[in-house]
MIBA-89507 format. One line per field, with one value per residue: residue number from 1; residue in one letter; x, y, z of N, C-alpha, C in turn. Coordinates in nm, 4 decimals. Each point is the difference from the previous one (the first is absolute). Layout:
MIBA-89507
num [NUM; ...]
residu [A; ...]
nx [X; ...]
ny [Y; ...]
nz [Z; ...]
cax [X; ...]
cay [Y; ...]
caz [Z; ...]
cx [X; ...]
cy [Y; ...]
cz [Z; ...]
//
This chain:
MIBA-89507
num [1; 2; 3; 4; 5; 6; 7; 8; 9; 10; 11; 12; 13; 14; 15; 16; 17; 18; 19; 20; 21; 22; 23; 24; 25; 26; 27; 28; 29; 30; 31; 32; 33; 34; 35; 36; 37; 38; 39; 40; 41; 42; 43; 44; 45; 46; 47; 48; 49; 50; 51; 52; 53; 54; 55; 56; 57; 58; 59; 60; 61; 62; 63; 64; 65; 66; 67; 68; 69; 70; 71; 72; 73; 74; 75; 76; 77; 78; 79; 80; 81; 82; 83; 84; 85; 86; 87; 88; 89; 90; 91; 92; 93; 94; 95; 96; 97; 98; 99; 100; 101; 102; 103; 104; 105; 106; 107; 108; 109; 110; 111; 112; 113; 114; 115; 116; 117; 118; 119; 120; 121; 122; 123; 124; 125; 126; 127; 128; 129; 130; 131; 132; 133; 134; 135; 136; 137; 138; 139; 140; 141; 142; 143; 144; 145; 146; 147; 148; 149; 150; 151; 152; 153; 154; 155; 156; 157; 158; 159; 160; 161]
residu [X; X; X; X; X; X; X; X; X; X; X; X; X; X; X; X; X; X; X; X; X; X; X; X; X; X; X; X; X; X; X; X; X; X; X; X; X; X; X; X; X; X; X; X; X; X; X; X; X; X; X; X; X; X; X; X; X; X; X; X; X; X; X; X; X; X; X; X; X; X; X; X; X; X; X; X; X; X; X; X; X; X; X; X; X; X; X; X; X; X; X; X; X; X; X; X; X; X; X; X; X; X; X; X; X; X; X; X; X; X; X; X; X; X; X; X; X; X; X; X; X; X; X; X; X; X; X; X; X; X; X; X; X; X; X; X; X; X; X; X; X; X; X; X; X; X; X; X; X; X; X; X; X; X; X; X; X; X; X; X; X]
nx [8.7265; 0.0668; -0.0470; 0.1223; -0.0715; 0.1364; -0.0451; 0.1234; -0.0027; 0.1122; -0.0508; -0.0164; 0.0166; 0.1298; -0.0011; 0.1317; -0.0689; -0.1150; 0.0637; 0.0532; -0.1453; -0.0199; 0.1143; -0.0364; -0.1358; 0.0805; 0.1035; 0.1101; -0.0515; -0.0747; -0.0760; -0.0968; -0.0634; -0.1234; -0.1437; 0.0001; 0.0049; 0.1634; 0.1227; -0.0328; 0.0163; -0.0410; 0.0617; 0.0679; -0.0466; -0.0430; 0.1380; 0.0058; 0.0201; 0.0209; 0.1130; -0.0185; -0.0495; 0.0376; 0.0957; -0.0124; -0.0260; 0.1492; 0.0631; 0.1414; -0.1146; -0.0585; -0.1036; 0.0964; 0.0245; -0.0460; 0.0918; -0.0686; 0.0648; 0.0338; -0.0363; 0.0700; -0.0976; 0.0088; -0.1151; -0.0467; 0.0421; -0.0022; 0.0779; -0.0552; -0.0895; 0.1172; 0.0716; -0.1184; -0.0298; 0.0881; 0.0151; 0.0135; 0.0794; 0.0857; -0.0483; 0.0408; 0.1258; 0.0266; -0.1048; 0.0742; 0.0830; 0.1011; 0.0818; 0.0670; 0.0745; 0.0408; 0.1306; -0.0016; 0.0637; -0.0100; 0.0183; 0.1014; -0.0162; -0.0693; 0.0514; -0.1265; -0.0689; -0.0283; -0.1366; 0.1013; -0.0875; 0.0660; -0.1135; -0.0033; -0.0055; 0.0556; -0.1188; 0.0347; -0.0596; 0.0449; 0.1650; -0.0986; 0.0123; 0.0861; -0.0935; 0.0561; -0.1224; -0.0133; -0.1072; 0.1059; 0.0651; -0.1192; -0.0192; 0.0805; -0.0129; -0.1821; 0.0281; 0.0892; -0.1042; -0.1233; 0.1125; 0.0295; -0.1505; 0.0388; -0.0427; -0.0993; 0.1064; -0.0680; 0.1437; -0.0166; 0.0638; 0.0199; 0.1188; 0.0921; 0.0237]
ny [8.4969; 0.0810; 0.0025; 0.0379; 0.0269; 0.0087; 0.1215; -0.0510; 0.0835; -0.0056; 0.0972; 0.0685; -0.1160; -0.0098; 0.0663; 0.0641; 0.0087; 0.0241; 0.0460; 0.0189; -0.0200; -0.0183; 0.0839; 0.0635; -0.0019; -0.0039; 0.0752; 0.0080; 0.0951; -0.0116; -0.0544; 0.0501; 0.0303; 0.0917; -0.0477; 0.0857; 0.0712; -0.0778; 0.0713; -0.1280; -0.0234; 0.1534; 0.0109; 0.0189; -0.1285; -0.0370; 0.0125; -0.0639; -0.1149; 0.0253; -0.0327; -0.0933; -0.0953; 0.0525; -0.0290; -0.1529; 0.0049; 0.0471; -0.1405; 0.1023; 0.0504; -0.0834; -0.0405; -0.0639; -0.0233; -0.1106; 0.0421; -0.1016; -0.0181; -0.1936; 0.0198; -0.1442; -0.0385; -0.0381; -0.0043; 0.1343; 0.0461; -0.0863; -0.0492; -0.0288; 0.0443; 0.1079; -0.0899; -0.0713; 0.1468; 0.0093; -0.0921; -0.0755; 0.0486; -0.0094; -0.1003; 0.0466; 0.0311; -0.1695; 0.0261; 0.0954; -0.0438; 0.0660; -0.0715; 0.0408; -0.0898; 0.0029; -0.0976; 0.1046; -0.0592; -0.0675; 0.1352; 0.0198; 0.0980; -0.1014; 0.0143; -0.0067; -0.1115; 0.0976; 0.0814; 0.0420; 0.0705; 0.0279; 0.1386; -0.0131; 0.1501; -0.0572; -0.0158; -0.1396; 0.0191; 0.0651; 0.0167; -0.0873; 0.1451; -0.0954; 0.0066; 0.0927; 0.0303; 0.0557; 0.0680; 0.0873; 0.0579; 0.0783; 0.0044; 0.0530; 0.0499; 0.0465; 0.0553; 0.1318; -0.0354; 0.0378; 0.0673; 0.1119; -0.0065; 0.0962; 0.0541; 0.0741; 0.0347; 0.1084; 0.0620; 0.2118; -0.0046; 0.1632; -0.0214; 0.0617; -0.0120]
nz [13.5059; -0.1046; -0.1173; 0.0288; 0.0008; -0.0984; 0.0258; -0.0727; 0.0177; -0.0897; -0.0062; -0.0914; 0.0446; -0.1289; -0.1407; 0.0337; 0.0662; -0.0662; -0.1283; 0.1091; 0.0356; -0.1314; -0.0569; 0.1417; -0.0133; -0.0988; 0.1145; 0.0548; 0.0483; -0.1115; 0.0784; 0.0009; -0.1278; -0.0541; -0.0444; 0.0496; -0.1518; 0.0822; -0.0770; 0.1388; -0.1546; 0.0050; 0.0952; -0.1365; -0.0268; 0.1180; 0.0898; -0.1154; -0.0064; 0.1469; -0.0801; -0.1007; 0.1222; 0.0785; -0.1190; -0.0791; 0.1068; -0.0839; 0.0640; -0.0976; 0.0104; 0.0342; 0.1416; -0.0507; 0.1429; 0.0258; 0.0894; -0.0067; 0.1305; -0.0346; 0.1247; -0.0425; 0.0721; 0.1485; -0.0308; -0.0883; 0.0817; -0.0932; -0.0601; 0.0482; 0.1205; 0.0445; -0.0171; 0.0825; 0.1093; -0.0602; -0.0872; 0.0945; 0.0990; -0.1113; -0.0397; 0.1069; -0.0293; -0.0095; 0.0096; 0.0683; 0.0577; -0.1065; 0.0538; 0.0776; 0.0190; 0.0939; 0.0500; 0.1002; 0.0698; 0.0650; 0.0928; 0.0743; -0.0705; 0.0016; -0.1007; -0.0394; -0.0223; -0.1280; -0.0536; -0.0914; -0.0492; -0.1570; 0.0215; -0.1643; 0.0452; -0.1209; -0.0036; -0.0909; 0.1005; 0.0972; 0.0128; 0.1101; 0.0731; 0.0588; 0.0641; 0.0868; 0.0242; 0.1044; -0.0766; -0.0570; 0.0998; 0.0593; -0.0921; -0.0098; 0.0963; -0.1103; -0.1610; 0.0506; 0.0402; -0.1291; -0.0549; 0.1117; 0.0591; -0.0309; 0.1390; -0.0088; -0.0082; -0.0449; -0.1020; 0.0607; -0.1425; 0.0258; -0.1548; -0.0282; -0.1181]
cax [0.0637; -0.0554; 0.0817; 0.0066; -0.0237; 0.0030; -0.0216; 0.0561; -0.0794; 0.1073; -0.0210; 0.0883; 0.0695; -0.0401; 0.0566; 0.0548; -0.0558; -0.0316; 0.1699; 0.0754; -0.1070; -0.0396; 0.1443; 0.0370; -0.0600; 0.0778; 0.1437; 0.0520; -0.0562; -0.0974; 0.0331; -0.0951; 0.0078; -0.0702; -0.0692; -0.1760; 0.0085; 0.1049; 0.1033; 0.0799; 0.1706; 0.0627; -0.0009; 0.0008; -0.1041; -0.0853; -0.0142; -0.0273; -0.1786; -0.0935; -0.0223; -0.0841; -0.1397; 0.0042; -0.0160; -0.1869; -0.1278; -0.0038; -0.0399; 0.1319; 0.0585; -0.0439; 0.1016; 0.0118; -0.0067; -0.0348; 0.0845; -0.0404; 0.0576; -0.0515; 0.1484; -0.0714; 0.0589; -0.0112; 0.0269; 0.0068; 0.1529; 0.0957; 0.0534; -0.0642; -0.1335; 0.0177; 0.0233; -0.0871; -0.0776; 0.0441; -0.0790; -0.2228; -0.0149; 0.0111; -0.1551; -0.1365; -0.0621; 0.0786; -0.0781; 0.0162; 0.1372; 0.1122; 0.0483; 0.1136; -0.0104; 0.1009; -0.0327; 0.1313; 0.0989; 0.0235; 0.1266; 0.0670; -0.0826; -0.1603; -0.1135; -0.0784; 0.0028; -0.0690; -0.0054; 0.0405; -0.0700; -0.0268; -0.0956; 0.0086; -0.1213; -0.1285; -0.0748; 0.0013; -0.1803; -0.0692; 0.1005; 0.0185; 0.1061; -0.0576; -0.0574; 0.0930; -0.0099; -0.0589; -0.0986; 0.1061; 0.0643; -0.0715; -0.0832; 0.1058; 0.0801; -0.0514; 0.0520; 0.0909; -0.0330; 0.0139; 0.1120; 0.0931; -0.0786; 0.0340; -0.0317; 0.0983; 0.0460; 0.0525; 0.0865; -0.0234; 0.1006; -0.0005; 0.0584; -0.0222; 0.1465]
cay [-0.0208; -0.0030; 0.0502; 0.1878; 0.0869; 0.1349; 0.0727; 0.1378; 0.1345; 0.1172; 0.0626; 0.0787; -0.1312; 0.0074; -0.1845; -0.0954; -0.0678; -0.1397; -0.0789; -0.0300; -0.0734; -0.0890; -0.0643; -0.0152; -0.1273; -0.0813; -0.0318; -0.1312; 0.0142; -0.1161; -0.1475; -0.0088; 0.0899; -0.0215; 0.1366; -0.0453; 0.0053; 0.0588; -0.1040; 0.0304; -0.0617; 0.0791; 0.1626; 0.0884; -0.0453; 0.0150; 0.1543; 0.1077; -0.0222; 0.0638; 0.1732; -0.0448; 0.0015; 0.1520; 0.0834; -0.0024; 0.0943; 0.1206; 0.0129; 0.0040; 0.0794; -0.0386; -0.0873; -0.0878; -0.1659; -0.0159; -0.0980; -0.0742; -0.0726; -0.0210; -0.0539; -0.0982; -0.0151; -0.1436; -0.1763; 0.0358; 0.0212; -0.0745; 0.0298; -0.1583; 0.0414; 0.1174; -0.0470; -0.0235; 0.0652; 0.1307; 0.0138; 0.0275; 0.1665; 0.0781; -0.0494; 0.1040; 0.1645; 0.0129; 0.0452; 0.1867; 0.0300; -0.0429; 0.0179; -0.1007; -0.0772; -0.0142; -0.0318; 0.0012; -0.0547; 0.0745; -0.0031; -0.0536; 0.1220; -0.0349; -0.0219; -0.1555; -0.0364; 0.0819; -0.0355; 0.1024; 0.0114; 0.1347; 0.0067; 0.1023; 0.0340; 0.0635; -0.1144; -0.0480; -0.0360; 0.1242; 0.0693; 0.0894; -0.0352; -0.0684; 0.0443; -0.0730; 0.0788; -0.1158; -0.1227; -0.1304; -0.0825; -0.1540; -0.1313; -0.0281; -0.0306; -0.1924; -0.1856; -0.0479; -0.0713; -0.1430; -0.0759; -0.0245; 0.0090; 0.0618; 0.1803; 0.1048; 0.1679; 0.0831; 0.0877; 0.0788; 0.0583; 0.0406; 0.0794; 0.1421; 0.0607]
caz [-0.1295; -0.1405; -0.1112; -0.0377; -0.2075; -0.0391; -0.1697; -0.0565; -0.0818; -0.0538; -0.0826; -0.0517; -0.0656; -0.0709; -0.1212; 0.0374; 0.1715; -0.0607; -0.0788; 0.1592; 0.0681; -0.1013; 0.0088; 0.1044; 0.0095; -0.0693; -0.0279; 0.0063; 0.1108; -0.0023; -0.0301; -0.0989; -0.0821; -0.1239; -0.0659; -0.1262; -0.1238; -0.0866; -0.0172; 0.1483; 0.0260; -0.1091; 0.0889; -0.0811; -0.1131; 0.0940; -0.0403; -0.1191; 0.0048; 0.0448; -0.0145; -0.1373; 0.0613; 0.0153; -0.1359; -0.0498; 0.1052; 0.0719; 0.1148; 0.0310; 0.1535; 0.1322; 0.0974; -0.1052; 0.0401; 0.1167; 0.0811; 0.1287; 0.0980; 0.0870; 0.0817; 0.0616; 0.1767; 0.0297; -0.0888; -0.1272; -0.0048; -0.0353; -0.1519; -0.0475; -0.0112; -0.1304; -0.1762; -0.0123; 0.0278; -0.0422; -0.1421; 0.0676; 0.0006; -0.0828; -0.0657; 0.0674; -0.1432; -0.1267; -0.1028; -0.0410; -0.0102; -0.0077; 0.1227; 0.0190; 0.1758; 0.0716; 0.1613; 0.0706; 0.1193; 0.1238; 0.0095; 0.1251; 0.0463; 0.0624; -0.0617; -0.0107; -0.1720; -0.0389; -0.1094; -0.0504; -0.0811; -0.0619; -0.0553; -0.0783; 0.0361; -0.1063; -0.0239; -0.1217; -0.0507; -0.0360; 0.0401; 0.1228; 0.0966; 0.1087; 0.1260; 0.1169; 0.1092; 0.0643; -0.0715; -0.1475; 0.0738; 0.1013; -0.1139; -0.0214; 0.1121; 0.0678; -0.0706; 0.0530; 0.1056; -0.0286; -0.0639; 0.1119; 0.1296; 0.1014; 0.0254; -0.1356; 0.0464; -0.0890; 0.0021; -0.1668; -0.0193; -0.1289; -0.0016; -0.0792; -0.0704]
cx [-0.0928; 0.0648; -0.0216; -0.0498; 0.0554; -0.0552; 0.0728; -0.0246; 0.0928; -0.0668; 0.1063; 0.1448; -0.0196; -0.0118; 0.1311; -0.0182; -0.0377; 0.1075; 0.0281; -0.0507; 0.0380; 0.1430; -0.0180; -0.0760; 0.0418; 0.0756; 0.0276; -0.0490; -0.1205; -0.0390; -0.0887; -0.0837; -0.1088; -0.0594; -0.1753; -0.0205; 0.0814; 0.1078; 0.0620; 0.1263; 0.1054; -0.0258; -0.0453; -0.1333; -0.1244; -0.0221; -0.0392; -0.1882; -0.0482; 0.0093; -0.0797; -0.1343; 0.0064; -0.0101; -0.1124; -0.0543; 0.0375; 0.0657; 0.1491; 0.0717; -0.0678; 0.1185; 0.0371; -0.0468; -0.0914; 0.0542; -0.0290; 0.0946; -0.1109; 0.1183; -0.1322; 0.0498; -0.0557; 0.0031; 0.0590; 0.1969; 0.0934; -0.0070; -0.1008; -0.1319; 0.0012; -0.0128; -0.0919; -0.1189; 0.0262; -0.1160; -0.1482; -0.0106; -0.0016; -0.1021; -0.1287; 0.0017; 0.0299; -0.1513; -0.0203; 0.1006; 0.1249; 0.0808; 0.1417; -0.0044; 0.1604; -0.0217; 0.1708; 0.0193; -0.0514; 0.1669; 0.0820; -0.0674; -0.1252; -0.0858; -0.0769; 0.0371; -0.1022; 0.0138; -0.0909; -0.1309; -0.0274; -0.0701; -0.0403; -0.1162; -0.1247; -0.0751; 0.0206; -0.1575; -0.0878; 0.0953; -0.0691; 0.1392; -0.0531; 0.0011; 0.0598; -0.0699; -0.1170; -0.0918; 0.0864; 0.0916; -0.0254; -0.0457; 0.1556; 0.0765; -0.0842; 0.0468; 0.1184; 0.0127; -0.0398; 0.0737; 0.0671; -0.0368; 0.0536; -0.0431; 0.1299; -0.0063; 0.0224; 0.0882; -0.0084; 0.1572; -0.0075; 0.1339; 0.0013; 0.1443; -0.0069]
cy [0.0498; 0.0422; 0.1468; 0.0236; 0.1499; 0.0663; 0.1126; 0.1140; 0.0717; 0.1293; 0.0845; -0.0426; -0.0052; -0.1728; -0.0531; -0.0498; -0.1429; -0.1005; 0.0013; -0.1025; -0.1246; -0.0739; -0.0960; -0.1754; -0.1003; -0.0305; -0.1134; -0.0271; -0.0949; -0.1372; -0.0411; 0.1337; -0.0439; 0.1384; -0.0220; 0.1105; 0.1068; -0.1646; 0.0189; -0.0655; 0.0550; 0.1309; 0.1548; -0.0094; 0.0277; 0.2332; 0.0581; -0.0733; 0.0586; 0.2391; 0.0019; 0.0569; 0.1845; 0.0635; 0.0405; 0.0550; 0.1190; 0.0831; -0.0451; 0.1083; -0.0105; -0.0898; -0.1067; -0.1239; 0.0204; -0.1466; -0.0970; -0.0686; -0.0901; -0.0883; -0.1135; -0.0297; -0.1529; -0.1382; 0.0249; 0.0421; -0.0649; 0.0005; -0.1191; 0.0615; 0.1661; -0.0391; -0.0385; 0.0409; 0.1732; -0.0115; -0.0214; 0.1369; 0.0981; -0.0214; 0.1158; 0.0838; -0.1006; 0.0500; 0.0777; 0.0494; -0.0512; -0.0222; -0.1744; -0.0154; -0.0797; -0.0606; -0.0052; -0.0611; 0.0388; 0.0248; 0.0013; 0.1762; -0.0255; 0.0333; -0.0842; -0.0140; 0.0683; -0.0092; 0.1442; 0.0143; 0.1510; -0.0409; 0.0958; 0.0941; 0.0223; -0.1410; -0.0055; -0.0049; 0.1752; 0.0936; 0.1741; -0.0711; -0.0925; 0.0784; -0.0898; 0.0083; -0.1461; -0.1446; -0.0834; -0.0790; -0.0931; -0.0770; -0.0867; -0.0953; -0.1654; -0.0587; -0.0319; -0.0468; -0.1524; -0.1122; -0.0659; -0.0596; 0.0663; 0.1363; 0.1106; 0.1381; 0.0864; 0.1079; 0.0179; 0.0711; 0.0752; 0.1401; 0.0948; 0.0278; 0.1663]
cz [-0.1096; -0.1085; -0.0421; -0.1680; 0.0932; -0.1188; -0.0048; -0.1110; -0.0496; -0.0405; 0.0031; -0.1068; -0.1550; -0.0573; 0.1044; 0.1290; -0.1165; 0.0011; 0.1122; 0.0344; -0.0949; 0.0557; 0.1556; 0.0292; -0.0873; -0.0057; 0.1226; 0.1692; 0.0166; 0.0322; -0.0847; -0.0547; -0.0913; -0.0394; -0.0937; -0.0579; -0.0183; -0.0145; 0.0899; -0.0017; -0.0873; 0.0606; -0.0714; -0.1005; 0.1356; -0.0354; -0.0918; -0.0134; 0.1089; -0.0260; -0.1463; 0.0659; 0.0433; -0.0898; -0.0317; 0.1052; 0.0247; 0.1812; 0.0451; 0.1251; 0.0758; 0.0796; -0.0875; 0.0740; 0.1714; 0.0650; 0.1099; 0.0417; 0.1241; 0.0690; 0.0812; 0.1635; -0.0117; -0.0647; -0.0992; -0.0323; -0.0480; -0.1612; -0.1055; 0.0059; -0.1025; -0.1146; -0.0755; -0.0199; -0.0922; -0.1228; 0.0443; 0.0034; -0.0490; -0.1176; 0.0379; -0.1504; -0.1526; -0.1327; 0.0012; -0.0021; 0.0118; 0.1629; -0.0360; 0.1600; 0.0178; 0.1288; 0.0178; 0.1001; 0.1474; 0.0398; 0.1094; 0.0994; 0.0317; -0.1517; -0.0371; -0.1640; -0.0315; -0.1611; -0.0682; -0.1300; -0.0435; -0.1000; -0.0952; 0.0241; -0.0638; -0.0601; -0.0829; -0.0948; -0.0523; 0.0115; 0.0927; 0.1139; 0.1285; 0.1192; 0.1066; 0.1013; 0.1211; -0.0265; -0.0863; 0.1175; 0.0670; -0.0752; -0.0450; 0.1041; 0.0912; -0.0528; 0.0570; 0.1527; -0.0505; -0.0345; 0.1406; 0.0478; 0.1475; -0.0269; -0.0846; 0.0901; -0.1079; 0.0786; -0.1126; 0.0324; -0.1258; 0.0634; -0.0849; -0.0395; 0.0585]
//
């Protein structure tokens, strides 16, 4: 048993992958839903503050978001320990970056309860882009062990418009 971190990588993806993403973790699909330094209860007010942060840096055509999927297994699988555990996790970036969080359902297709976290890519602190690459994940992927206590699997997903 462990908990999958996916990292999804759009590139090529423009502004609206964001507005998609923003709309998608908020809507009614949710059971639970927040954010650290945007308005996570205002889909459109979140979007435009994290494209404000790009402005000022400059940094409107880049990958706009970085997408983590963690799909909880064993003890952790149920809607009571997610709900719980989504805002620990998502705490890993809230003093650099903008990001919102989501926890979806498990569903009658085998999916586990998982918990959805977009991540504005551009630091609020020095507006460099976040680094996806092994050292940011695995550092990433202990707290998200610490939160779980359970072993972490990374899956890299990166697509391409």
């Amino acid at each position: 048993m462990a908990v999958i971190l996916k990292v999804i990588r759009h590139s090529g993806s423009g502004i609206d992958y964001l507005q998609n993403m923003v709309q998608y973790v908020t809507d009614y699909r949710a059971i639970s839903f927040g954010g650290y330094g945007v308005n996570y209860t205002d889909p459109n007010m979140a979007f435009s503050q994290m494209m404000q942060v790009k402005a000022y840096y400059c940094q409107t055509s880049t990958n706009p978001l970085i997408h983590f999927v963690i799909s909880l297994d064993g003890p952790c699988d149920n809607e009571a320990f997610a709900v719980q555990a989504a805002p620990a996790i998502a705490s890993y970036f809230r003093d650099s970056y903008q990001l919102l969080w989501c926890v979806h359902r498990a569903d009658d297709a085998g999916a586990h309860y998982h918990i959805h976290i977009l991540l504005n890519s551009v630091n609020v602190m020095n507006g460099r882009l976040f680094h996806s690459g092994p050292y940011e994940i695995n550092g990433f992927g202990y707290h998200v062990k610490n939160v779980t206590g359970m072993p972490f699997r990374i899956v890299w997903e990166c697509k391409r418009d």
